[in-house]
VOBA-1610 file (N, C-alpha, C; in pm, whole numbers, padded with zeros to 5 digits, always signed):
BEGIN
Unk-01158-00342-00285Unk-01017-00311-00264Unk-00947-00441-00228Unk-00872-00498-00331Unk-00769-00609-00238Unk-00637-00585-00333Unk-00527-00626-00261Unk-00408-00583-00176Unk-00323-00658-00242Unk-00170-00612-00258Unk-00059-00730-00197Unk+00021-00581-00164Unk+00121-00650-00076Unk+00232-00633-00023Unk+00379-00688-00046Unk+00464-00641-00114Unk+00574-00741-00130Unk+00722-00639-00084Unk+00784-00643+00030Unk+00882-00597+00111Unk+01022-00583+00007Unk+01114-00496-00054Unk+01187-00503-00118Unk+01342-00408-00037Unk+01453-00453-00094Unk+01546-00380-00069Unk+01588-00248-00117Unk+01643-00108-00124Unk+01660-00047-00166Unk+01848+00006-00134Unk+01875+00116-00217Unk+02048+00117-00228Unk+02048+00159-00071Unk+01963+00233+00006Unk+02026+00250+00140Unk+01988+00165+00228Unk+02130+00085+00319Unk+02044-00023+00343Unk+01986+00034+00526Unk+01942+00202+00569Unk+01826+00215+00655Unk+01702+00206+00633Unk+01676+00197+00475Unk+01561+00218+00435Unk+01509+00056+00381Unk+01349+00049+00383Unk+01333-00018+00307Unk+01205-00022+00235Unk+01176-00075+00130Unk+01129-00092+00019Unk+00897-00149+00043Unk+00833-00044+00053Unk+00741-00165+00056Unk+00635-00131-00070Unk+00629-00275-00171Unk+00554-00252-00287Unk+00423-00303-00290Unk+00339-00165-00266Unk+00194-00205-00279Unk+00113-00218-00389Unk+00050-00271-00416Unk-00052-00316-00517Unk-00217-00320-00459Unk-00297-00214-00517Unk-00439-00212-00521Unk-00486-00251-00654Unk-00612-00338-00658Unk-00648-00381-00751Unk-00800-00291-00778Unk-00819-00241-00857Unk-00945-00162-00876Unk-00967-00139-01059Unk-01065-00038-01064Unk-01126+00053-01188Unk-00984+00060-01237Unk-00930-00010-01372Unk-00839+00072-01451Unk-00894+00202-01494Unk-01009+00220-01521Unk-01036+00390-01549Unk-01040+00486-01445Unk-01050+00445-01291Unk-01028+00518-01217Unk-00901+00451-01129Unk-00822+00505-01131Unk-00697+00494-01066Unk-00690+00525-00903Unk-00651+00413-00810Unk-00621+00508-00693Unk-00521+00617-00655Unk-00552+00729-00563Unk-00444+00780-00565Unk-00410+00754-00415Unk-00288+00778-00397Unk-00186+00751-00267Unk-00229+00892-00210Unk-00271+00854-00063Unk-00314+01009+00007Unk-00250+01020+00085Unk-00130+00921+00165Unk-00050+00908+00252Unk-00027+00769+00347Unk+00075+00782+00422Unk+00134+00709+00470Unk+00157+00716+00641Unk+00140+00598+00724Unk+00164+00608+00870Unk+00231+00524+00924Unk+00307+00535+00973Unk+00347+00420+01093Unk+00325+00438+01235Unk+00261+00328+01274Unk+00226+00303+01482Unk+00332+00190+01513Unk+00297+00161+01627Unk+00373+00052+01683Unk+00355-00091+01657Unk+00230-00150+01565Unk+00232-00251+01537Unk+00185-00278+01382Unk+00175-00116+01282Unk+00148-00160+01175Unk+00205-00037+01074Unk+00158-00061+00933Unk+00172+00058+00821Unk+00027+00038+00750Unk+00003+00193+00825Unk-00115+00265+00713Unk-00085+00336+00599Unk-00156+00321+00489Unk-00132+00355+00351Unk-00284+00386+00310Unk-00326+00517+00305Unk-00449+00533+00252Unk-00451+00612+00123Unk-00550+00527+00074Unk-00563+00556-00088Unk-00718+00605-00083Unk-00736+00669-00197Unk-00847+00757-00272Unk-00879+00682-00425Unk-01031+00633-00385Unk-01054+00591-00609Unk-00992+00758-00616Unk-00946+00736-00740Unk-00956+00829-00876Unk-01069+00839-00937Unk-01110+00955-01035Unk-01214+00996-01032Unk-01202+01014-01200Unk-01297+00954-01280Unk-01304+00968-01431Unk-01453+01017-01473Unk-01440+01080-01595Unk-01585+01101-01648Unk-01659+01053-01691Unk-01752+01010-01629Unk-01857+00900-01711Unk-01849+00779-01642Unk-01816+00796-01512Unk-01760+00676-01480Unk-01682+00560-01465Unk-01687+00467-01343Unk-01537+00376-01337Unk-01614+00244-01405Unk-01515+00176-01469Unk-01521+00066-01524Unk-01495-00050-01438Unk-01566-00153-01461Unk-01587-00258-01301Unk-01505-00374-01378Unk-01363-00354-01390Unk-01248-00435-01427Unk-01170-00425-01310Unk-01060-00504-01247Unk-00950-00502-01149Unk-00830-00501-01207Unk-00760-00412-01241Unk-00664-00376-01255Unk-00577-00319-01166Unk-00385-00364-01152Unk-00349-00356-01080Unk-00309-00219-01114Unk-00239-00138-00918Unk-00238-00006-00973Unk-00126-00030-00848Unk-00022-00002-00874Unk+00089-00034-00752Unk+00183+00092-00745Unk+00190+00097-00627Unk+00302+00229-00545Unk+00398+00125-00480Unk+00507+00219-00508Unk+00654+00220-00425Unk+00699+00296-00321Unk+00665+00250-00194Unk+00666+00342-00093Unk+00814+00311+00008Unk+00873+00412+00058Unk+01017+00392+00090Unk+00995+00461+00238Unk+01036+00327+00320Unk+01060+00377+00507Unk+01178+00371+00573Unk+01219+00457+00662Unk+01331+00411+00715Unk+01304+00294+00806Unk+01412+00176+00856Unk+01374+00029+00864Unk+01350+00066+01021Unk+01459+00198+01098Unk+01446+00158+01227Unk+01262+00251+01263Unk+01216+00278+01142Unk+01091+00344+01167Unk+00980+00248+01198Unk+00978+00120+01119Unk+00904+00014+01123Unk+00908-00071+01282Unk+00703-00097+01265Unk+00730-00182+01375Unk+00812-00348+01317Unk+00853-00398+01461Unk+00889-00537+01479Unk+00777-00632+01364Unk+00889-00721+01276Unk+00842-00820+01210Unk+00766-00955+01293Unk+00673-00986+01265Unk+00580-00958+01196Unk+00445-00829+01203Unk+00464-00732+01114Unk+00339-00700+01091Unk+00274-00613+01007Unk+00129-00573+01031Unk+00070-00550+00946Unk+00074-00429+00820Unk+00002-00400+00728Unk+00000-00328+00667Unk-00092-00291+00610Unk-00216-00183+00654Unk-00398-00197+00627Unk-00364-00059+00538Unk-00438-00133+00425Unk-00443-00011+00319Unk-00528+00012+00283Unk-00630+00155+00349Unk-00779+00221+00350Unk-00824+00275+00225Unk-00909+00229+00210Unk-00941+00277+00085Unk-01088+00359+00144Unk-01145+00397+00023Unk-01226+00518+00066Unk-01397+00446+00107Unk-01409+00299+00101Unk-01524+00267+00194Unk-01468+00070+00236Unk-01347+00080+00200Unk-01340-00057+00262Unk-01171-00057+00310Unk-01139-00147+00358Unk-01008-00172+00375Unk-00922-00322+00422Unk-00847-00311+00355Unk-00755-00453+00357Unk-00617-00471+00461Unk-00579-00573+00475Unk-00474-00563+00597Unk-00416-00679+00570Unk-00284-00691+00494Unk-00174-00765+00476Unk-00071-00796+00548Unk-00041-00879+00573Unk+00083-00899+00712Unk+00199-00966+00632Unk+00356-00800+00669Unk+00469-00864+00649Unk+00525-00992+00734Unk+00590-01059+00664Unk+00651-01156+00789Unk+00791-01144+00768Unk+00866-01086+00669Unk+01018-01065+00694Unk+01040-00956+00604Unk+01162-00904+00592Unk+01216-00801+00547Unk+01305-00828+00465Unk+01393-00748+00357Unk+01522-00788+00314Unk+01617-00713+00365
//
């Protein structure tokens, strides 16, 4: 499982924008199982997808658009660990738009 994070604006400006990218199985796709916020980070846990015959051991990107309200987020800088189903990664915002 590895990661990016890239923070974007959206038309309301309480909300904002965060675009994740998992790199995995193009034949098995992750799926988005949900979303958390605590006081010092954003959890985003994902699920492989599940194909017949098996996943193909290529990295392909597989990216979600996930939308928060801004006063929901903790204080910049921080993290963003996105669980996957036996490992997990942890990207750190450092600003917002």
């Amino acid at each position: 499982l590895a990661s990016r994070v890239v923070p974007y604006a959206t038309d309301d400006a309480d909300d904002v924008g965060l675009g994740v990218t998992v790199y995995g199985s193009s034949s098995c796709p992750p799926r988005l199982r949900g979303v958390g916020i605590d006081s010092s980070q954003v959890i985003v846990n994902v699920s492989h997808g599940l194909a017949f015959g098996g996943c193909t051991a290529d990295a392909a990107p597989h990216p979600f658009g996930i939308v928060v309200r801004r006063d929901e987020l903790p204080s910049v800088p921080f993290d963003v660990v996105i669980r996957g189903d036996e490992r997990e990664d942890r990207v750190s915002v450092q600003n917002l738009p």
